[in-house]
C-alpha positions as CSV (number, residue, x, y, z in Angstrom):
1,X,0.0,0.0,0.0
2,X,3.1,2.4,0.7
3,X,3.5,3.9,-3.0
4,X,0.1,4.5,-3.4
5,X,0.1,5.8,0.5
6,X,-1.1,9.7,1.2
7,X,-1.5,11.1,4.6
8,X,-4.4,13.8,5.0
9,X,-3.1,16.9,6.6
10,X,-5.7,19.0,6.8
11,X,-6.9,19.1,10.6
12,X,-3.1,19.2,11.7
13,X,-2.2,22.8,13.1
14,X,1.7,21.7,13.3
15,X,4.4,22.3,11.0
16,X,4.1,21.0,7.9
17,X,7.2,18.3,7.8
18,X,5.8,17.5,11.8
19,X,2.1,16.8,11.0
20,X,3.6,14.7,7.9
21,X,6.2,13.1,10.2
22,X,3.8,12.4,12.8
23,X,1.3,10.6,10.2
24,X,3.9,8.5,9.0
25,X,4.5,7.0,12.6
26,X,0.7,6.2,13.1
27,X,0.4,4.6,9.7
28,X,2.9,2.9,10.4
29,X,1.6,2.1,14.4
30,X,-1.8,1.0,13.1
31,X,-0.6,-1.1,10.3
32,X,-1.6,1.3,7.2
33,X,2.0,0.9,6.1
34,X,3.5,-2.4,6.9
35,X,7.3,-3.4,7.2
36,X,8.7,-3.2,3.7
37,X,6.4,-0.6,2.2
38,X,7.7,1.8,-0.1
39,X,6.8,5.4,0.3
40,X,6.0,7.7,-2.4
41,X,9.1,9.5,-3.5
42,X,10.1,12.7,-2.2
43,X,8.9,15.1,-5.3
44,X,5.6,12.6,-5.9
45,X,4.3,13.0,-2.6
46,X,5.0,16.7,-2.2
47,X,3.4,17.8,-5.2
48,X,0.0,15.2,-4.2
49,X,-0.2,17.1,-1.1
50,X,1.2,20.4,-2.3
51,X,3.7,20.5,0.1
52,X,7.9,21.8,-0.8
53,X,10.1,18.8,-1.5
54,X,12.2,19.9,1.6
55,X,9.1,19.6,3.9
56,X,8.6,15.9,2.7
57,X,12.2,15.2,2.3
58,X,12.6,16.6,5.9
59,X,10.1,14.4,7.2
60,X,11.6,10.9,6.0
61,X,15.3,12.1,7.6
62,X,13.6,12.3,10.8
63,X,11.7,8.7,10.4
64,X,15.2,7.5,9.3
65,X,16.8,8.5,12.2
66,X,14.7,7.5,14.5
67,X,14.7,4.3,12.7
68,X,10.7,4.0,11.3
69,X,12.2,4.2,7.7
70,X,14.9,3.2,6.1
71,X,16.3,4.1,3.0
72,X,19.3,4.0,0.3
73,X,20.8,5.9,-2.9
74,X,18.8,4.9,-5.7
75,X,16.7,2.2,-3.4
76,X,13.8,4.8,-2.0
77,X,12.7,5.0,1.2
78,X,10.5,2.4,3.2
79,X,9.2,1.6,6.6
80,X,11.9,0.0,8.1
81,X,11.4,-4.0,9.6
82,X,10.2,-4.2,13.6
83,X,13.5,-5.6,14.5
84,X,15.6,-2.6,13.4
85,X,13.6,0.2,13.5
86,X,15.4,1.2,17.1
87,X,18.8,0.9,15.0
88,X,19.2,3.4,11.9
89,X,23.0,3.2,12.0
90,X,24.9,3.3,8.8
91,X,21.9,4.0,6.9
92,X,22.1,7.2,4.4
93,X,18.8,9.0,4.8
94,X,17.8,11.0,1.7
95,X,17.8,13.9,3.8
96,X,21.1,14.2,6.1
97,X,20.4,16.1,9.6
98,X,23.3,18.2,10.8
99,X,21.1,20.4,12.9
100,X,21.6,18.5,16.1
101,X,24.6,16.2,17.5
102,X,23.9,12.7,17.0
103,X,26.3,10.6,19.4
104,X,27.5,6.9,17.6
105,X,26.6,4.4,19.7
106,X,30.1,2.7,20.5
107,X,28.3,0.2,23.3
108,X,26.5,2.7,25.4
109,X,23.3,0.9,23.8
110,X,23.9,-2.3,24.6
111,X,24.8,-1.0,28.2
112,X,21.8,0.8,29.0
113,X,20.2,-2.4,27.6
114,X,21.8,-4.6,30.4
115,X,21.6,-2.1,33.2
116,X,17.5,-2.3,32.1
117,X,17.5,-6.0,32.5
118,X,19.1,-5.5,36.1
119,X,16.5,-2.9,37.4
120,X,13.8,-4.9,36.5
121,X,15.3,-8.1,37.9
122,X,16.5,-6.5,41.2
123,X,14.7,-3.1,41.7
124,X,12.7,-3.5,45.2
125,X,8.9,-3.8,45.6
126,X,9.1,-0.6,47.9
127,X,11.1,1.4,45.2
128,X,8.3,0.8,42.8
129,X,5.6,1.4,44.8
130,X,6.4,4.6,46.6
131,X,7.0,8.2,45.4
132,X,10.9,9.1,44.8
133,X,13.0,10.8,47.9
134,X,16.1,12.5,47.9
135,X,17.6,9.5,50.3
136,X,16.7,7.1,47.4
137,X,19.1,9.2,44.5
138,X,22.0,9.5,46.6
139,X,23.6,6.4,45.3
140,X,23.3,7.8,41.8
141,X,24.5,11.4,43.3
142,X,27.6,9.4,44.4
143,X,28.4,8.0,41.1
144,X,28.0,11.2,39.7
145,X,30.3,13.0,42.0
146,X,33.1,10.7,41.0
147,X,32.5,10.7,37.3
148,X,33.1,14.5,37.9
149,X,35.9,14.2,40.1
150,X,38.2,15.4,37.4
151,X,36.2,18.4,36.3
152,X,37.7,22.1,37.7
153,X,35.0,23.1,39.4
154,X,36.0,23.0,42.7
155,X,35.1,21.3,46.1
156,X,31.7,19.4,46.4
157,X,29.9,16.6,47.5
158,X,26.8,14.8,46.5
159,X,24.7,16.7,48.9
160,X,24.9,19.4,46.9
161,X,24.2,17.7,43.7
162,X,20.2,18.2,42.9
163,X,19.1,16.1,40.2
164,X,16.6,16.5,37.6
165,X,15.0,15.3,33.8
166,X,17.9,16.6,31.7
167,X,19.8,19.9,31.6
168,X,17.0,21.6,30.3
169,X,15.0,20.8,33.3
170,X,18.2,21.8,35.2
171,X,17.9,25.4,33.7
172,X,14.3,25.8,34.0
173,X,14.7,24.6,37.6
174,X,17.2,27.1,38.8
175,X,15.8,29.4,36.9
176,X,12.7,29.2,39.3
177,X,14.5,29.0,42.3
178,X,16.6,32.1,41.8
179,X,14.4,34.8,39.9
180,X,12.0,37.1,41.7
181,X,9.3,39.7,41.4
182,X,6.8,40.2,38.5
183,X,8.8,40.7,35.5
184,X,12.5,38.9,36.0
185,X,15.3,39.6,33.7
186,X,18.1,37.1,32.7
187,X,21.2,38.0,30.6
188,X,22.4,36.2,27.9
189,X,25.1,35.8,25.4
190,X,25.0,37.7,22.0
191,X,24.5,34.3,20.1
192,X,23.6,31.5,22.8
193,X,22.0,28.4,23.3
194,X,18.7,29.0,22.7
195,X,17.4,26.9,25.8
196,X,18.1,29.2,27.8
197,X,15.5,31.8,26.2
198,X,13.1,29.1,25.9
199,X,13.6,28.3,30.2
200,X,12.9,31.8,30.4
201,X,9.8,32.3,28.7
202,X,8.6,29.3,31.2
203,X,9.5,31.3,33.9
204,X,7.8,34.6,32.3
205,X,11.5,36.1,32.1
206,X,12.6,39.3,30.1
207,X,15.9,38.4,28.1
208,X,18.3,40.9,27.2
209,X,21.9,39.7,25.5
210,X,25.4,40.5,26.1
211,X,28.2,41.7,23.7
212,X,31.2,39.2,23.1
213,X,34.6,39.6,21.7
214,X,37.3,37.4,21.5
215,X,37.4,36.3,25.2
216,X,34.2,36.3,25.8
217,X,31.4,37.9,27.3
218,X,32.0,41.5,27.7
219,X,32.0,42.6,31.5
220,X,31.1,46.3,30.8
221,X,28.4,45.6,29.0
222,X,26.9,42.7,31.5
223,X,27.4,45.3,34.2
224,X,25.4,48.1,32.1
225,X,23.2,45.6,32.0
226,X,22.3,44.5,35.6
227,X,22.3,48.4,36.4
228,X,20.2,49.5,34.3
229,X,17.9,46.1,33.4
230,X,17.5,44.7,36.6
231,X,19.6,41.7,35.5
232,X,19.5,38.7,38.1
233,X,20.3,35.4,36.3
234,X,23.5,35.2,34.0
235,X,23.3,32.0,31.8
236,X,26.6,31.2,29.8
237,X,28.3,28.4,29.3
238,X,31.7,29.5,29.9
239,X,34.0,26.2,28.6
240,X,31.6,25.7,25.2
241,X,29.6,28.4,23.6
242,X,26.4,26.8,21.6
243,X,26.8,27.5,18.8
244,X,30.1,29.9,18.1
245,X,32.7,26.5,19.9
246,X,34.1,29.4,21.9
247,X,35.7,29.3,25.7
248,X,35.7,32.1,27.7
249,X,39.1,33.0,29.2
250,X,40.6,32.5,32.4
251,X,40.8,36.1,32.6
252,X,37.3,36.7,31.5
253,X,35.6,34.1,33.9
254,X,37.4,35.8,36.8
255,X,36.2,39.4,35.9
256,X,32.8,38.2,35.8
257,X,33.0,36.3,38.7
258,X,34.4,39.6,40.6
259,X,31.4,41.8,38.8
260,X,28.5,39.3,39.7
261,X,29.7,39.2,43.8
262,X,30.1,42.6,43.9
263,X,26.4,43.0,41.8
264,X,24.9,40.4,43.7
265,X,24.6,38.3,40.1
266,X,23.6,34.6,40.1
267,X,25.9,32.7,37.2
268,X,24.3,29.6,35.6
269,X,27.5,27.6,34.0
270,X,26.0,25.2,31.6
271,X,29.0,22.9,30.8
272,X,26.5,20.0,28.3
273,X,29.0,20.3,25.5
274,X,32.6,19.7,26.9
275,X,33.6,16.3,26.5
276,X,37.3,16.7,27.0
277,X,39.2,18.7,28.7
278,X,38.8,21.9,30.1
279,X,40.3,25.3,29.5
280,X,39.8,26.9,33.0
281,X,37.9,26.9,36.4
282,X,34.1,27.4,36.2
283,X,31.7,29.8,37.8
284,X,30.8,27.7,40.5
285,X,34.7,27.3,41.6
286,X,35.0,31.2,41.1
287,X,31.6,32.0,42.1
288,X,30.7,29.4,44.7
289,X,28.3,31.9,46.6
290,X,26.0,32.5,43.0
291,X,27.8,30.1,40.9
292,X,25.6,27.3,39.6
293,X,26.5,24.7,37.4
294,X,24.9,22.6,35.3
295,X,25.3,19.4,33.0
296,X,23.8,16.0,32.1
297,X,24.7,12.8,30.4
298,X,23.3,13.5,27.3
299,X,26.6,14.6,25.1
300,X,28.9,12.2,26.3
301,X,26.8,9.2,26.4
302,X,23.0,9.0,26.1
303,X,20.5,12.0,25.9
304,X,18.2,9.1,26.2
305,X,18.0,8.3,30.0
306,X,17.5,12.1,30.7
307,X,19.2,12.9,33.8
308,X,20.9,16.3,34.4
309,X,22.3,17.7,37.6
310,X,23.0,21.0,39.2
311,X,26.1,22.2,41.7
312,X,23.6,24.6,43.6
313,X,25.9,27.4,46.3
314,X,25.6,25.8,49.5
315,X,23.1,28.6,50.7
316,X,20.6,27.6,47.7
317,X,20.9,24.0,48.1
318,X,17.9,23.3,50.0
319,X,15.6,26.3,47.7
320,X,16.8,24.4,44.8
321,X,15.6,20.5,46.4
322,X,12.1,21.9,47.1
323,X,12.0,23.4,43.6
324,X,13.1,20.4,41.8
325,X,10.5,18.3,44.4
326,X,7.7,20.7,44.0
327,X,7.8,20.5,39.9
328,X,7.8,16.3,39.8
329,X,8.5,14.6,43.0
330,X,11.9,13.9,41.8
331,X,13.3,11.5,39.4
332,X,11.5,8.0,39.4
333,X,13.4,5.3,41.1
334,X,13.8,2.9,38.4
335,X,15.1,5.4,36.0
336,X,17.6,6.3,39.0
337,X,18.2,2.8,39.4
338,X,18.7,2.4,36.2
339,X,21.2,5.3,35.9
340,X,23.0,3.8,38.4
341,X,23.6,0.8,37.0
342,X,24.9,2.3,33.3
343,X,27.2,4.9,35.6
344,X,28.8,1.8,37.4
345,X,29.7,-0.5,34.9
346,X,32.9,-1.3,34.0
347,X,32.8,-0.3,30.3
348,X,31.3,3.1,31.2
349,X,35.1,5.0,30.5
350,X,36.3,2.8,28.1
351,X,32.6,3.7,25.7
352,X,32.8,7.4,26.7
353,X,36.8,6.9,25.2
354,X,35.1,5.5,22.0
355,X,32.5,8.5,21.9
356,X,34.8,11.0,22.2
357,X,37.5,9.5,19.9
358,X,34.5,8.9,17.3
359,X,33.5,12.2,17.5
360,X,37.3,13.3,17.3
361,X,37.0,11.8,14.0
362,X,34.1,13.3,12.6
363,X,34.8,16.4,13.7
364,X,38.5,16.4,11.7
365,X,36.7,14.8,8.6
366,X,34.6,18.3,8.5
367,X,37.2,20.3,8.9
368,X,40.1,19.0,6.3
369,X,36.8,19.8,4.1
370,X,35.6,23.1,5.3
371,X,39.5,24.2,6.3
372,X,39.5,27.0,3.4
373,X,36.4,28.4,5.2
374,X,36.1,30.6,8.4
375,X,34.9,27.4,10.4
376,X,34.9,27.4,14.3
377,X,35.7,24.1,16.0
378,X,37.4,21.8,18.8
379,X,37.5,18.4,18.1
380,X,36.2,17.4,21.5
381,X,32.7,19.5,20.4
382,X,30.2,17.8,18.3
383,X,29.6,21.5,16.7
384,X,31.4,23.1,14.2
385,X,30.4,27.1,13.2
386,X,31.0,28.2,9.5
387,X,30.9,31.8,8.9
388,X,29.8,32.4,5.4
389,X,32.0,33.7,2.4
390,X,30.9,36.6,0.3
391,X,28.0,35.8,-1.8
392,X,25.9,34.0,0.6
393,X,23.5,35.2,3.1
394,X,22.3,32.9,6.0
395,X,18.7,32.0,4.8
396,X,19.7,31.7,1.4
397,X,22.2,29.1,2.3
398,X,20.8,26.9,4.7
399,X,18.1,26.7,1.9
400,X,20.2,25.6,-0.4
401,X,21.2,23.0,1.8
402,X,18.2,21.4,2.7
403,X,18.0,21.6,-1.4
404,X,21.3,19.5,-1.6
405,X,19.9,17.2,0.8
406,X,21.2,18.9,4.3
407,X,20.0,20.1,7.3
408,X,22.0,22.8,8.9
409,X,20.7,25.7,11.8
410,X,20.8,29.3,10.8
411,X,23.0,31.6,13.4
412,X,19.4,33.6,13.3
413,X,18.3,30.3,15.8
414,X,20.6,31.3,18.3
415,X,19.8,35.3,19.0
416,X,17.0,37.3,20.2
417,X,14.5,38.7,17.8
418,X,16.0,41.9,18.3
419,X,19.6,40.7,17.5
420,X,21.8,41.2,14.6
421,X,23.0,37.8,13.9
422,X,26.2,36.9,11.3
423,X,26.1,35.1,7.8
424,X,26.8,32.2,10.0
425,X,25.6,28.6,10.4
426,X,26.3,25.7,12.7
427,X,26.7,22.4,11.7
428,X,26.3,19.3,13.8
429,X,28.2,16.3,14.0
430,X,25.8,13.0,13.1
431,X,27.4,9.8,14.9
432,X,24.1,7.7,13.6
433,X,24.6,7.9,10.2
434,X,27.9,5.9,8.3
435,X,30.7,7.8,8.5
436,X,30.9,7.8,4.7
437,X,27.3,9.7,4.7
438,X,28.2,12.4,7.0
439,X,31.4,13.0,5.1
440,X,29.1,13.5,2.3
441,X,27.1,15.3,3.2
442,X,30.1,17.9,4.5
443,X,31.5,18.1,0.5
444,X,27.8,19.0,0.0
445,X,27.9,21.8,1.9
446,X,31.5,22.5,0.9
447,X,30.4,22.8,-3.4
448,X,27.5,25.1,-2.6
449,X,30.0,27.2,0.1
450,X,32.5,27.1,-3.7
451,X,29.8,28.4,-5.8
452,X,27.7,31.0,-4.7
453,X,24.4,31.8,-6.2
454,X,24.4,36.0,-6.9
455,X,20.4,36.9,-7.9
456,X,19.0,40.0,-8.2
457,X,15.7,41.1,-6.9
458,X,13.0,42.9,-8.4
């Protein structure tokens, strides 16, 4: 039935390539398109339900990655068999996403597989039955603190680790245990992870942005800002900027660090991205009266069993517990268990070894491509940042990408709607896809960068 297979999208109030997406999966759920099927090409089915071949082609990349379609060069694209539609490794989707990182899975599957098995085969009755307490995560707060125990961020234990769903949670969360009064204002970099704006809105936060140079953040202008805005939350992450791959310097960190105690400033350190070593102390070590820091799991192993953590200042520690209690009880005891278990297995470094070195690689295959170009990187970031050459202008480009069969994010993603972002995009390293692919998909990128397209408008 797949070829002759066309979703109706006409009560859907998503995004186009979503709705599509999100038809695909319950066809495919309630057997309308069985393992096997072949869907309608990307050009057939876009022009049956007047849609833009990008919108279609997007939609099948995302099925492919997640592993409900599969397809080839030249082959088509089809609903993937039951048995491998959790693996879409070394496939070559028709549309290649480099909008997000992608870890490879170098074991860490087959781990969280086995640490599974064990929680259901030893987990208590009473841990399954009764709601989560902090007494019940300090096991997994322990492991934590050790896999941590070469980081430079100063002295703590695991009583002053607060866990929650993710990083993004973690943000969200301190973000409503530090800001105050009816119209909150929280600082952020000039181009920035745009989590943190989103945290914000939750918390019914203004967002104002601060000017960067080379070093980093510039302390001038952050203190203009707390002056005169009412600043009380600065959100940076100091050791990798999202998107731009820059560190802010020693020197920089401790000028800020001096500003924000003299200014009374909280500092939120998000450190997700840094997966090897580290350039300098973070805010928490500098700060550790309004120095928070925050990471999770998800870049250097699995963004899958969403658990994040925050170093809260001693003084906040207990306002940040009943803020992460008072939003969901706390992480459920088998996924802590669970946790646990992955976090205490013996191949735990030897995998993370593999990740990184994996993404070492992909990261240097990008660059011996793009090296001619104004491209941003650190092989120990799954990001790299590609300033445009003459002749192409963001929206233009990243068009012409997802033309040539690749998804990229615009620099525009990663300011405020009043900001004046560059000719810039950032492009994401995709572990789940054959090496060969995402090296493809790079020379791609590298003959439209070669030949831009001049028009003239009329």
């Amino acid at each position: 039935m797949g070829a002759n297979w066309v979703p109706d999208l006409s009560q859907s109030g998503k995004s186009k390539y979503k709705a599509l997406a999100n038809a695909i999966r319950d066809a495919v759920a309630n057997d309308l398109l069985s393992s096997g099927d072949r869907l309608p090409p990307v050009r057939e089915l876009a022009y049956q339900m007047s849609v833009t071949p990008g919108t279609v082609a997007r939609a099948y990349s995302v099925l492919t990655e997640e592993g409900v379609l599969s397809a080839g060069v030249g082959r088509g694209t089809f609903v993937a068999e039951a048995a491998t539609r959790s693996d879409p490794s070394h496939e070559w989707p028709q549309m290649l996403s480099l909008r997000s990182p992608l870890l490879p899975d170098m074991g860490q599957g087959d781990m969280i597989r086995d640490a599974m098995r064990k929680t259901a085969d030893n987990i208590g009755g009473r841990d399954l039955l009764s709601y989560p307490t902090r007494a019940m995560d300090l096991p997994l707060r322990r492991a934590l603190r050790r896999w941590m125990s070469d980081l430079p961020i100063g002295a703590f234990t695991a009583e002053e680790l607060v866990l929650t769903h993710g990083a993004q949670n973690a943000i969200t969360t301190v973000m409503q245990t530090v800001l105050t009064g009816p119209e909150p204002v929280v600082a952020v970099e000039d181009l920035t992870y745009t989590g943190f704006r989103r945290a914000a809105a939750l918390c019914r936060a203004r967002v104002v942005s601060v000017q960067t140079d080379e070093e980093g953040p510039v302390v001038a202008h952050l203190e203009k800002l707390v002056r005169e805005e009412g600043v009380q939350l600065f959100c940076t992450s100091s050791e990798v900027n999202n998107p731009t791959v820059r560190f802010t310097s020693a020197r920089r960190r401790q000028e800020i660090a001096k500003l924000a105690r003299r200014l009374g400033l909280h500092v939120l350190d998000d450190d997700c991205y840094s997966i090897g070593n580290h350039t300098a102390e973070s805010y928490y070590s500098l700060l550790p009266e309004l120095g928070w820091y925050v990471s999770s799991l998800s870049k250097a192993l699995s963004p899958a069993l969403r658990v994040g953590y925050v170093l809260a200042p001693k003084a906040y520690v207990p306002d940040l517990e009943r803020t992460a209690h008072f939003s969901s009880f706390g992480l459920a005891p088998p996924l802590t268990d669970l946790a646990l278990r992955f976090m205490e297995d013996q191949r735990l470094l030897t995998v993370a070894a593999k990740v990184r070195a994996r993404v070492n690689d992909l990261v240097r295959v990008a660059v011996n491509h793009l090296g001619g170009y104004d491209v941003a990187w650190n092989e120990d970031v799954p990001l790299l940042w590609l300033r445009l050459p003459y002749g192409w202008r963001t929206a233009q480009f990243v068009h012409a990408a997802e033309n040539s069969g690749v998804l990229v994010r615009s620099a525009e993603e990663f300011t405020l709607r009043d900001g004046n972002p560059p000719h810039a995009v950032r492009i994401a390293v995709n572990g789940m896809v054959d090496p060969e692919c995402f090296e493809d998909g790079i020379i791609r990128l590298v003959k439209l960068l070669d030949n831009p397209r001049e028009e003239i408008g009329v």
